[in-house]
C-alpha distance (Angstrom), angle and dihedral (degrees) to the residues before:
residue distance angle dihedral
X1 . . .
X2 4.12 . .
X3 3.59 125.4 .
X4 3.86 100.7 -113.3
X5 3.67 131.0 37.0
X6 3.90 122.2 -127.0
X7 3.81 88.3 -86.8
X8 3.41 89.2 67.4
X9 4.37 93.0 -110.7
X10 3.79 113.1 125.9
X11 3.61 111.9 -114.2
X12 3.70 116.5 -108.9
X13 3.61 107.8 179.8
X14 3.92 144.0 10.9
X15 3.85 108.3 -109.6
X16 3.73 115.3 -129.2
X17 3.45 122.5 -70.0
X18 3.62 93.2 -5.6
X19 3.67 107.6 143.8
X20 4.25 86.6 28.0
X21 3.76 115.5 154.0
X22 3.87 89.2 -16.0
X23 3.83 89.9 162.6
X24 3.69 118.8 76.6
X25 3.53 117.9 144.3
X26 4.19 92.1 -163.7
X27 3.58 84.5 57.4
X28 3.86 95.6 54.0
X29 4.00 87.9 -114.1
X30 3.66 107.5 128.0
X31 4.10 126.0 -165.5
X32 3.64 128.7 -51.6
X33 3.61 95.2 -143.9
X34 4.11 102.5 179.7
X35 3.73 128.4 6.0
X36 3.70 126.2 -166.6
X37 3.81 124.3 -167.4
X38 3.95 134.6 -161.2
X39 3.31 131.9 -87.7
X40 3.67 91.6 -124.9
X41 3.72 100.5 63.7
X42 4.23 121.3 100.0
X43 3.57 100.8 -177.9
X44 4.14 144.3 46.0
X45 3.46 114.3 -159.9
X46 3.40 133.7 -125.6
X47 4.05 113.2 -74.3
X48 3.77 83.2 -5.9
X49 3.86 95.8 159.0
X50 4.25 98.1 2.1
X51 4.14 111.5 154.0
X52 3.77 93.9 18.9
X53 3.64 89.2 141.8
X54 3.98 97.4 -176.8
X55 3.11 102.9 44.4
X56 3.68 111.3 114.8
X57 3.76 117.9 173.3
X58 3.95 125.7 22.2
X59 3.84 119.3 -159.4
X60 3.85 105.5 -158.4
X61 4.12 117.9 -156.4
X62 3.70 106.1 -107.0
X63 3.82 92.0 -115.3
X64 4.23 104.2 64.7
X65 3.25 110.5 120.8
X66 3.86 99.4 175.2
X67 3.81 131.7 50.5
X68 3.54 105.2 -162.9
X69 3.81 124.5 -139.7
X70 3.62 120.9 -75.2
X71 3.59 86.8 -0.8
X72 4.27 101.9 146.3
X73 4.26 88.6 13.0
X74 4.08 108.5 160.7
X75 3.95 87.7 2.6
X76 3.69 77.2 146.7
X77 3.67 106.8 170.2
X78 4.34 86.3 47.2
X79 3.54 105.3 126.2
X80 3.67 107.9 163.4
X81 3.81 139.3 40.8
X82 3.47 139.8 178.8
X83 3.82 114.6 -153.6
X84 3.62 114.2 -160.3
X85 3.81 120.3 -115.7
X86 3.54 93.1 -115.9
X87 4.07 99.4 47.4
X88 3.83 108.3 133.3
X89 3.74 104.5 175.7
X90 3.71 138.2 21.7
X91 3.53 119.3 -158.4
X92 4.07 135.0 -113.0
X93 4.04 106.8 -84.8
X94 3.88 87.0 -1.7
X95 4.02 87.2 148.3
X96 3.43 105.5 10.1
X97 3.94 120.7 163.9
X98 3.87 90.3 -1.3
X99 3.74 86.3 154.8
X100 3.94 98.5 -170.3
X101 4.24 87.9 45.4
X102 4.23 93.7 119.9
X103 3.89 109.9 150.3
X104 4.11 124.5 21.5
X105 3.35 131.0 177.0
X106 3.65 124.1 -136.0
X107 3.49 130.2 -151.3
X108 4.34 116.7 -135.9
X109 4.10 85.3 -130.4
X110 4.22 90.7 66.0
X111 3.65 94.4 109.8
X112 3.82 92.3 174.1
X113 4.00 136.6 23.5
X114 3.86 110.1 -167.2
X115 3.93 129.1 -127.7
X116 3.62 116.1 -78.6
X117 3.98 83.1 8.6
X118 4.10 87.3 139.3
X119 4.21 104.5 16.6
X120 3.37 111.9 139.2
X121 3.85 97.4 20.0
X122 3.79 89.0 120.6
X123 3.66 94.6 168.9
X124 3.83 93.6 55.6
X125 3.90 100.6 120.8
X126 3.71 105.6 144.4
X127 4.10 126.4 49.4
X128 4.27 108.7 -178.7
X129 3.53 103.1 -163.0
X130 4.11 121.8 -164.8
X131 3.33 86.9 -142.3
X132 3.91 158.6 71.0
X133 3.72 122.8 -82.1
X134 3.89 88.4 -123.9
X135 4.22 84.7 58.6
X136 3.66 84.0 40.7
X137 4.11 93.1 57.8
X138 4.07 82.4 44.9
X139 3.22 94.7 73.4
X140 3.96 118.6 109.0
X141 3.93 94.4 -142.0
X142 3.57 114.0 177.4
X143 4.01 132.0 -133.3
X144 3.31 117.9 -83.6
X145 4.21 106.0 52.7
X146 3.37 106.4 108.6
X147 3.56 96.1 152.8
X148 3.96 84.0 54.2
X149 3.64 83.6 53.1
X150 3.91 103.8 49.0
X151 3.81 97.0 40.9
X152 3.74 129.1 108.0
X153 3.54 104.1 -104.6
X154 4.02 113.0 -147.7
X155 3.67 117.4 -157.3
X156 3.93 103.3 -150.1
X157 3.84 90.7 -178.5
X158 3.87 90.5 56.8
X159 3.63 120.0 -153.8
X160 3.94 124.5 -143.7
X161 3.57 117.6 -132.8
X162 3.75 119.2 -135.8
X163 3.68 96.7 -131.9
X164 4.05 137.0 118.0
X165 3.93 96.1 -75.1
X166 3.75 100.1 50.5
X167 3.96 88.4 37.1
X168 3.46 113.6 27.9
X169 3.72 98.9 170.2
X170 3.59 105.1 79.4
X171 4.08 99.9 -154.6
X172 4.03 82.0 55.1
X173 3.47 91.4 49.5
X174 3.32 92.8 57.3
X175 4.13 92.7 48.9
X176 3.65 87.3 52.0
X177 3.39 92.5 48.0
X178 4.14 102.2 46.5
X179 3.81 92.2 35.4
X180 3.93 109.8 41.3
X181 4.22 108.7 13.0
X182 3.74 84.3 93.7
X183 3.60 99.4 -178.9
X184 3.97 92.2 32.7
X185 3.41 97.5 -119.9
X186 3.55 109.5 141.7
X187 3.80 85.7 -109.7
X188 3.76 135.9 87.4
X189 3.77 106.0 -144.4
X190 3.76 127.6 -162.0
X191 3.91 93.4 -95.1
X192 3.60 90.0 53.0
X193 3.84 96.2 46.2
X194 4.04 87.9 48.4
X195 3.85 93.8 50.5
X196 3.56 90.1 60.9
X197 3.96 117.1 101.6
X198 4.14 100.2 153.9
X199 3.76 143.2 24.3
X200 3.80 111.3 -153.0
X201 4.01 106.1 -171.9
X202 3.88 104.9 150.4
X203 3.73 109.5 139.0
X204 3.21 109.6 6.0
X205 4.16 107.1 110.0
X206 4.01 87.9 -100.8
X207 3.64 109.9 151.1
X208 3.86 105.7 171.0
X209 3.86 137.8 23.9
């Protein structure tokens, strides 16, 4: 898909059902096997590719922030995705019963993931999300993803617990706990690590770092 229409206007979003049930062999339209769109599109529309059956692997442009509904439905043969970093919603039945769907990646700006979003996705075993398990349990995630549900969920912005093994000392513990656990969470999160610049201990019975 280009990045600017005939007219010369970039194009921002795949119009619904666009690209639906582009393979039919009766028809003399054969498979759609890969698709890659722009990086200045925001939005896919509703049933935008739903029932392309070959299609395997869909490059999204780095800017979509909105999978519509039923977008890649019964894409059954799509086994890899690439969510943009910036994805905040995916839409109701937006991959459901892509059978060969087995690892995704999730952005930590998806705010919302839509019922039925993954039903049917029975290979789905692996979610890696770029985010914290606290943005993880944020998410409004509709009924109907049970795939969603019984995957191993990978936090690739790992959090460090504030426990015994990270922090053996326990007076330090405590410091770490009181002065940098922001959200007291048990958990020191990226944001927290980052926004720390000093570590002022003097006097206070800590023996070990």
């Amino acid at each position: 898909v280009p990045e600017t229409a005939p007219n010369g206007y970039p194009v921002v979003g795949i119009y619904k059902s666009a690209f639906e049930n582009c393979n039919n062999h009766a028809r003399g339209i054969y498979p759609l096997t890969s698709v890659t769109l722009p990086a200045t599109l925001r939005t896919i529309g509703d049933r935008a590719f739903f029932g392309m059956d070959g299609l395997m692997l869909a490059y999204l442009g780095e800017t979509v922030k909105t999978i519509g509904e039923k977008s890649f439905e019964t894409c059954d043969q799509l086994c890899a995705v690439n969510f943009p970093s910036n994805l905040e919603s995916i839409g109701r039945r937006a991959f459901y019963a892509c059978d060969y769907l087995h690892t995704v990646h999730i952005p930590g700006t998806v705010a919302s993931i839509g019922n039925y979003a993954f039903s049917g996705c029975q290979a789905l075993t692996d979610i890696y999300f770029s985010g914290t398990s606290a943005q993880w349990q944020a998410i409004e995630l509709y009924s109907g993803n049970d795939p969603v549900n019984s995957a191993t969920i990978h936090f690739t912005s790992p959090e460090i617990a504030v426990d015994a093994v990270n922090f053996p000392d326990p007076a330090f513990r405590a410091y770490v706990r009181e002065n940098f656990d922001d959200d007291r969470s048990g958990w020191l999160t990226d944001e927290e690590r980052l926004d720390t610049v000093s570590i002022y201990c003097a006097n206070l019975g800590i023996e070990s770092l």
